[in-house]
C-alpha positions in Angstrom: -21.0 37.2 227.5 -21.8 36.7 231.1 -18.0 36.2 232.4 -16.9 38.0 235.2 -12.9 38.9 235.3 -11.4 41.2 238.3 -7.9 42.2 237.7 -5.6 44.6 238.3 -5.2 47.2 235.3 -3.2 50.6 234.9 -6.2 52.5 234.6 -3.5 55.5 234.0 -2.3 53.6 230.7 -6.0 54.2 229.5 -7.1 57.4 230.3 -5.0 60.8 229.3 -4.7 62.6 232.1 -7.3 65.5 231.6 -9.6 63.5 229.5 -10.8 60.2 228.4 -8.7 60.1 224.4 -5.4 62.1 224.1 -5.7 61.8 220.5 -8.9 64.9 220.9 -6.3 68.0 219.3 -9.1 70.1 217.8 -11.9 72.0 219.4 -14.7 69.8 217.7 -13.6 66.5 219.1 -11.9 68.0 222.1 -15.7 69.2 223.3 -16.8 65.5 222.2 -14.3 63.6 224.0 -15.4 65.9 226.9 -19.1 65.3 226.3 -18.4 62.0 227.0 -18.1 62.2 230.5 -20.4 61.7 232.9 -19.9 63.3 237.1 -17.9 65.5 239.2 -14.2 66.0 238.5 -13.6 65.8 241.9 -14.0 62.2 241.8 -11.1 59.7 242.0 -12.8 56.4 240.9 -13.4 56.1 236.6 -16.0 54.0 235.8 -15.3 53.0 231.9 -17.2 51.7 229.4 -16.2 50.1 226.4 -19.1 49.3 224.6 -21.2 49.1 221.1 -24.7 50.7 220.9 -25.8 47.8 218.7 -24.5 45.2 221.1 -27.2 43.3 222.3 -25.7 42.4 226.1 -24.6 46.5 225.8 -28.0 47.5 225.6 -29.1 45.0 228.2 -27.0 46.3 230.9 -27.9 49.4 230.1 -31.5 48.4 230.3 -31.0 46.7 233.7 -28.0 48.2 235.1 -26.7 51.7 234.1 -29.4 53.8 235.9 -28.5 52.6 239.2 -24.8 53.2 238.1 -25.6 56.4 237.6 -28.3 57.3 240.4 -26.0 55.8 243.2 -22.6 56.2 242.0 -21.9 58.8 239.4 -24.9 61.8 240.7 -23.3 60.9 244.2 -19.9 61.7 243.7 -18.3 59.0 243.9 -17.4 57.9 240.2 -16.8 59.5 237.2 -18.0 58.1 234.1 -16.7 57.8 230.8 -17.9 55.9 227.1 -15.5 54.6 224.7 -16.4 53.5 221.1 -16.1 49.7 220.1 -17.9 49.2 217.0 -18.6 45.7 216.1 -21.9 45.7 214.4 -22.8 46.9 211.1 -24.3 50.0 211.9 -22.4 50.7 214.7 -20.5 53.0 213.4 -23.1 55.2 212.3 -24.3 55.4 215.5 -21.2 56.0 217.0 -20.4 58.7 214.7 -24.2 60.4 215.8 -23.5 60.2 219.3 -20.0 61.4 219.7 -21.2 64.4 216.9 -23.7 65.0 219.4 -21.5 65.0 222.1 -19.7 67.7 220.5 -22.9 69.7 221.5 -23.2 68.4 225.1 -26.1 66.1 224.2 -24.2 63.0 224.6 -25.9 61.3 227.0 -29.9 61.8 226.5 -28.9 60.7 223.1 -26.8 57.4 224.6 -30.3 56.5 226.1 -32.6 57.2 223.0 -30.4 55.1 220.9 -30.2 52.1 223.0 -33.6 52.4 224.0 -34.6 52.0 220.3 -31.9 50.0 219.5 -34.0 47.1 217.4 -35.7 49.7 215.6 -32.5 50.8 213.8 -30.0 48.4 214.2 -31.3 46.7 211.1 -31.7 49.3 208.4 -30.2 49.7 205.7 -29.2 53.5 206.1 -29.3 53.9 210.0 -28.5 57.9 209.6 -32.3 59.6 209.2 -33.0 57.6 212.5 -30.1 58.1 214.3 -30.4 62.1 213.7 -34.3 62.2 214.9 -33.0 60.6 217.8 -30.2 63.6 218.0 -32.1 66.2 217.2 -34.6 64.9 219.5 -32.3 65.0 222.5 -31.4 68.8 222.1 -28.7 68.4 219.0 -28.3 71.2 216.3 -29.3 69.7 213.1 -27.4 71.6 211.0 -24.6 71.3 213.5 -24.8 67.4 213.4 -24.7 67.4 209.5 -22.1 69.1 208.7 -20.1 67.4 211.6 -21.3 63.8 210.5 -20.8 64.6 206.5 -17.2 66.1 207.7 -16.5 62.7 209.4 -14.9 64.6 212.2 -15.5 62.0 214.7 -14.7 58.9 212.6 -10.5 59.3 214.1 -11.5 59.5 217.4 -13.6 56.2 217.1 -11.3 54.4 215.4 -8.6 55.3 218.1 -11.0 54.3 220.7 -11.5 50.7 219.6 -7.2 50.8 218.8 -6.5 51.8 222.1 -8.5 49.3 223.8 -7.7 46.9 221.8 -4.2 47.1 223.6 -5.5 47.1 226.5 -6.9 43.6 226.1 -10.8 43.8 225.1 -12.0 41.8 222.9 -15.5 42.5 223.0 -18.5 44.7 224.7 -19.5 45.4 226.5 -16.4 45.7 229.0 -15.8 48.1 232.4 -12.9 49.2 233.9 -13.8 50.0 237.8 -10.3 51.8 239.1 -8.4 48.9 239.2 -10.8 46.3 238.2 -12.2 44.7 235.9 -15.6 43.8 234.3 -17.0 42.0 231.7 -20.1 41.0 229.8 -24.1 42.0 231.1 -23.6 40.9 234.6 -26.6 41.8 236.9 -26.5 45.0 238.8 -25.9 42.8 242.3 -22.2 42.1 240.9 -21.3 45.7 240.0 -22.4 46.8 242.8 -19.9 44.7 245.1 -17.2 45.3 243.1 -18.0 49.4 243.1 -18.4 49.0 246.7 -14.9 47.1 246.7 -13.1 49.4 244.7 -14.2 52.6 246.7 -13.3 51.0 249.7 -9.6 50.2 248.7 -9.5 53.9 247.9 -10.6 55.4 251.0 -8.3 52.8 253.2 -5.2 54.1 251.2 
């Protein structure tokens, strides 16, 4: 998936207003939905990503394009960043339901980069779970914590919602980026995110 679309979207459809899933009415997946995010609140661009950690082309822009993102952008000030659930793949799900468990701990995002990173190690088994914990646990996450959380299935709403909601929005697949008002989709190299970041932060400082 290697198409590029730029089009206006109301980004304020999307996102609640205080954080990225308005359906997060408990304390468990209110601190997950939270842990999700990624920068300074006193940014006024979102970067979104809708994505699927056993997508392939999700984990190659991650491998080629989300540390730069993230270095230049999101550590600067200048965007904040959010994940949303699209599960596609057979064990996606499971490793949905890992990650946003251990964002319930604030250990989303070392965990987001374990799991892609060893994304052809798991993505195949039969019973993903016993990896995708090590990798949890490994990142910082309470074991017994993540257990009764994962056995509890308290996360599985708020990942089903996630893929609903975008659904509405128009995506079809992963992984997919709403920039502000723009739009982005498929593995594109870093070169085109860049100019459309760059783009996008412009038209907000000239308003």
């Amino acid at each position: 998936m290697r198409r590029l679309l730029l089009r206006l979207a109301a980004i304020s459809t999307v996102l609640a207003p205080a954080a990225v899933h308005a359906q997060a009415t408990d304390s468990l997946t209110h601190a997950a939905d939270l842990g999700r995010i990624l920068g300074k609140q006193s940014a006024s661009t979102w970067f979104i990503m809708v994505s699927d950690f056993q997508c392939p082309f999700c984990k190659a822009w991650h491998d080629s394009t989300f540390a730069m993102i993230k270095r230049d952008y999101v550590d600067t000030g200048k965007l904040r960043m959010a994940f949303i659930n699209f599960p596609l793949h057979a064990n996606s799900v499971p490793a949905a339901r890992t990650a946003m468990c251990a964002a319930a701990q604030g250990k989303f995002w070392p965990l987001h980069d374990r799991i892609f990173d060893s994304q052809n190690k798991w993505k195949s088994l039969k019973d993903p779970r016993p990896f995708l914990d090590a990798l949890a646990i490994a990142s910082g996450a309470d074991a017994a914590r993540l257990r009764s959380c994962e056995d509890g299935g308290h996360m599985d709403a708020l990942i089903a919602a996630d893929q609903e909601r975008f659904q509405r929005t128009g995506v079809t697949g992963t992984p997919t980026f709403f920039i502000g008002r723009a739009t982005m989709v498929g593995a594109l190299p870093a070169r085109d995110f860049r100019r459309v970041i760059d783009s996008v932060l412009a038209a907000a400082r000239a308003k």
